[in-house]
N, C-alpha and C positions, 0 to 999 in steps of 0.2 A: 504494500500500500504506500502510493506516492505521499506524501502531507506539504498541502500547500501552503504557500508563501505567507499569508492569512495568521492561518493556526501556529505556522511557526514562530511568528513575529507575537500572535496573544502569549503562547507558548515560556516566550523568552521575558516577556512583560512580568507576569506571574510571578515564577521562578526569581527576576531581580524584585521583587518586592517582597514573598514568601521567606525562601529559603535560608535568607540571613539571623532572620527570628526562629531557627528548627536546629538541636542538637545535628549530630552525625547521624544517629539511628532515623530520627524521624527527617532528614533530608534524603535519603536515600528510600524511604518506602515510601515518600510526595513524590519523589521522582517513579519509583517503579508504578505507582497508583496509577501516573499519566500514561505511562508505556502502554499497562495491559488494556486504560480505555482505547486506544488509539489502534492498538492492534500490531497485524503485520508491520513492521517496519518503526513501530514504539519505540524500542529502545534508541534504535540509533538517534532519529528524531528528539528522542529528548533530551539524550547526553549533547547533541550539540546548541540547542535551545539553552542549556542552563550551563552549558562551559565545562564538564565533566565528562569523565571516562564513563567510555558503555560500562565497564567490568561492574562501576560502580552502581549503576542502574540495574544488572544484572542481579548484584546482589541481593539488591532492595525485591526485586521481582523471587529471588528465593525464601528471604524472609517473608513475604507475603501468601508464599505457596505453603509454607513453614507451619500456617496458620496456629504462631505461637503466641500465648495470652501477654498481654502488655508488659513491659517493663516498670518495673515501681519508680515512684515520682523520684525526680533529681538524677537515674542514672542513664544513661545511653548505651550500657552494655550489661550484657548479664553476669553475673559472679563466676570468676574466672576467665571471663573473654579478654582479649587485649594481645598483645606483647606479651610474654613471659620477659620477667625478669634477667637482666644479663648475668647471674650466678645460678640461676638454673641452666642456663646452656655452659657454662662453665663452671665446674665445681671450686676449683682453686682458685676464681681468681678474688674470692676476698682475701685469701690465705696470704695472697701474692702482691697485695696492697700494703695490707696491715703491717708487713714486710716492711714493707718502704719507706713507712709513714711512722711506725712505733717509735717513742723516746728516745731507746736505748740504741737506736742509731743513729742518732745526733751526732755529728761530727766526726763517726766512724769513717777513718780513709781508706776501711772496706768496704765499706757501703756502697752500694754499685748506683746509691741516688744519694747526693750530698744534700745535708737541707736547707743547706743555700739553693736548691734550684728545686724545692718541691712545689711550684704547680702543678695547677690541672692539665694543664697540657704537657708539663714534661711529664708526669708521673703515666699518663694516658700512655706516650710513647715509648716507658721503657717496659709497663705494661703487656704492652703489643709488640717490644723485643724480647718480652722472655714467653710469648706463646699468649698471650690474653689480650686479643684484640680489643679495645676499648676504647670509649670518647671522654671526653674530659667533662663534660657534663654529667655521663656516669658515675665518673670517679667521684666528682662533689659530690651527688647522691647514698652513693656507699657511704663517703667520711662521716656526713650528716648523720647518716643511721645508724651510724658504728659510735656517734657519741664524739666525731670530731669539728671542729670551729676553727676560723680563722685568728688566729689571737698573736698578741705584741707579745714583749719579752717584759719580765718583773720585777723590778729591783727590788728585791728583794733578800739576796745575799750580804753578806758586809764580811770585810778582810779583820785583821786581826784588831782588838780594841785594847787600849791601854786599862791594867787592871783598877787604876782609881777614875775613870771614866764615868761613870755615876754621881761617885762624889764632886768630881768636878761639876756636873750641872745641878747637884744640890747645891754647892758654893756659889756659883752664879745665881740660881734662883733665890737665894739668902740674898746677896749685896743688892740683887733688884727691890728688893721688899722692904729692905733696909731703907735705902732712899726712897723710896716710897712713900714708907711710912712717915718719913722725916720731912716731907712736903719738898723733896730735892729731884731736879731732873734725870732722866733716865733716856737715854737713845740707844737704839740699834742701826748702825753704819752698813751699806753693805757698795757697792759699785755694781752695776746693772748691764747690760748686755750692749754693746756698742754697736752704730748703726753707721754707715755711710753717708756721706753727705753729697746730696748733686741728685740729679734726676734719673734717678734708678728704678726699673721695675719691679712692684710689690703686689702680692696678690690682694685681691678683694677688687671691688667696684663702687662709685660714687657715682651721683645723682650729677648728669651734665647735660648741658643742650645737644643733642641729638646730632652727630656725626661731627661730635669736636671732643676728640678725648684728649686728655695730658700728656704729651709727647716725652717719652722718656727714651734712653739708651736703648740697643735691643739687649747688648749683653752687660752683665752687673758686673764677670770676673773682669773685662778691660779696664775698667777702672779701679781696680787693685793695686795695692805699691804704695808707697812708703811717702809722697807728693800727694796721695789722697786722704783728707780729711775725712776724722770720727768724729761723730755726734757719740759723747761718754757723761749717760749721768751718772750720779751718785747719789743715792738716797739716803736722809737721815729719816729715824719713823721716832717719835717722841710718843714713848710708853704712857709718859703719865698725861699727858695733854689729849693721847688719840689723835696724834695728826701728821701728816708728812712733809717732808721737803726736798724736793731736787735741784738739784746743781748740774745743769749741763755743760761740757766745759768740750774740747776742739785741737785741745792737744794729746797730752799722754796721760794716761791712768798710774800718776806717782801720787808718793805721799802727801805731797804739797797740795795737791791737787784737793786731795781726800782731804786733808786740814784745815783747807781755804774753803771748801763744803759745809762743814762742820761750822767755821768761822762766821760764815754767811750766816749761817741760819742762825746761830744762837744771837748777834748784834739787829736779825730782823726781827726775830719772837723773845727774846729775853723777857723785854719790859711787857710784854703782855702775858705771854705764859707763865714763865717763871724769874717775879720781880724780884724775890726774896730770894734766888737761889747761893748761895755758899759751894755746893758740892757738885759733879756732874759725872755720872758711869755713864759709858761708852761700852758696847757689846758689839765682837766685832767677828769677821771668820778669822778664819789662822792666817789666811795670804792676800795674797793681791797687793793693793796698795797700801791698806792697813794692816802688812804683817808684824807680827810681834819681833824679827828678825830684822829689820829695816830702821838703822840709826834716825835715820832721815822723818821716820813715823815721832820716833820716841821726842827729836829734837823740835820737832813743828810741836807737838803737842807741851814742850815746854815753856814751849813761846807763849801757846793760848793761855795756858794757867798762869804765865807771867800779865800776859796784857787783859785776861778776863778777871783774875784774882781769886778763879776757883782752884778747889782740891777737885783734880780729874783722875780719875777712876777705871783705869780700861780691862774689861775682860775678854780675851779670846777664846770664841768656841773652841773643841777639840776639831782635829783635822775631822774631814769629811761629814762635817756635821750640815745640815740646812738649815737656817732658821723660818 
């Protein structure tokens, strides 16, 4: 049976309006329904009307001969239909994953997968070198189900600690609560991460008129070298006030730098924070500019207690401490 130009064309109409609203099961048995009214020459007619394979229509036309009772709401297959899973056609290859992937091959330089290169795509590939052909989409699936994630590293370990190490921040938390209590300032010093100066690109996005963005560099390393300018704050954080202060400075992160920060801020907030002060701790890390090893620290801070007329007070964390 010829089907004319007509029917074909209602045919294709339907089908784009239909079919996008129907699972898989019920797109192919709207398809075979049309076939069997139409007759002779149905299927092919409709696989090309609605842009699909006859096989597909075929199908639909056996499920219907099938005459099998509906499928329950929300599925498109019956239990069990589908794909089998890629570990039933392969028995080993979770065996041959987990392999790859476990802990205790971390860093093994037998490890025939180092886990510096464990993705899904290389893991897929050595996979389907040692006999388990497999996609890397698979592979995420198994880890998933085996109870594994993508996850960062913890810091979590710490190296060896000095045995009065406790007691050290018992002594500092003492000298803090001491002036404290005594209505005397308190700050913690620290130097902050340095930034480049000049028009360098950074990530994020601002709000601009529309095809005018900030022309910067394309590359950040060119303008590296010892002739390019830091942006170096230094933060003081005043314990007993709750407030902060930075010092942005353009040269180098020394002592001077760090005691002319310090100077700043106590000759701008003295007289309003602390008018009455006599006494001032300083809490600071073990290095940088204000290490306890550095003449240059000890003699700037002699200076302040000479020209401020305090008793100043410095305590250094233990190494690798954070405040």
């Amino acid at each position: 049976m010829r089907i004319d130009a007509e029917t074909h064309a209602r045919l294709a109409t339907r089908f784009e309006v239909l079919l996008p609203h129907l699972n898989e099961r019920q797109q192919r048995l709207a398809l075979a329904t049309e076939a069997r009214l139409l007759g002779h020459g149905g299927i092919r007619a409709v696989a090309e009307a609605a842009g699909v394979s006859a096989t597909t229509v075929r199908a639909g036309v056996a499920d219907l001969e099938a005459g099998e009772d509906p499928l329950p709401a929300g599925r498109a297959r019956r239990a069990g239909g589908g794909r089998k899973p890629a570990t039933a056609h392969d028995d080993g290859l979770l065996a041959a994953l987990l392999a790859l992937v476990e802990p205790d091959e971390r860093g093994d330089p037998m490890s025939p997968l180092r886990w510096t290169t464990k993705s899904l795509r290389h893991l897929a590939e050595e996979l389907t070198r040692q006999g388990h052909p497999v996609s890397a989409p698979t592979v995420g699936r198994l880890l998933r189900e085996n109870g594994f994630s993508l996850q960062g590293t913890a810091k979590t370990l710490e190296g060896e600690q000095h045995p009065d190490r406790d007691e050290q921040f018992h002594y500092i938390n003492q000298q803090v609560r001491d002036h404290q209590d005594a209505g005397q300032p308190v700050i913690s010093v620290d130097s902050k991460k340095k930034e480049q100066l000049g028009q360098l690109p950074a990530a994020g996005q601002e709000w601009r008129p529309k095809g005018d963005p900030v022309r910067v560099e394309d590359h950040s390393f060119f303008t590296t070298g010892p002739a390019r300018e830091q942006a170096i704050p230094y933060g003081v954080y005043d314990l007993t006030a709750d407030a902060g202060w930075v010092t942005v400075g353009v040269d180098h992160d020394t002592s001077a730098f760090a005691l002319a920060s310090i100077r700043r801020w106590w000759f701008a907030r003295e007289h309003l924070d602390h008018p009455d002060a006599s006494r001032l701790l300083i809490t600071a890390d073990a290095g940088g500019s204000n290490s306890y090893r550095y003449r240059l620290w000890k003699a700037e801070l002699a200076a302040l207690a000479a020209e401020t007329g305090l008793a100043i007070t410095v305590c250094h964390f233990p190494p690798g401490t954070s405040k």
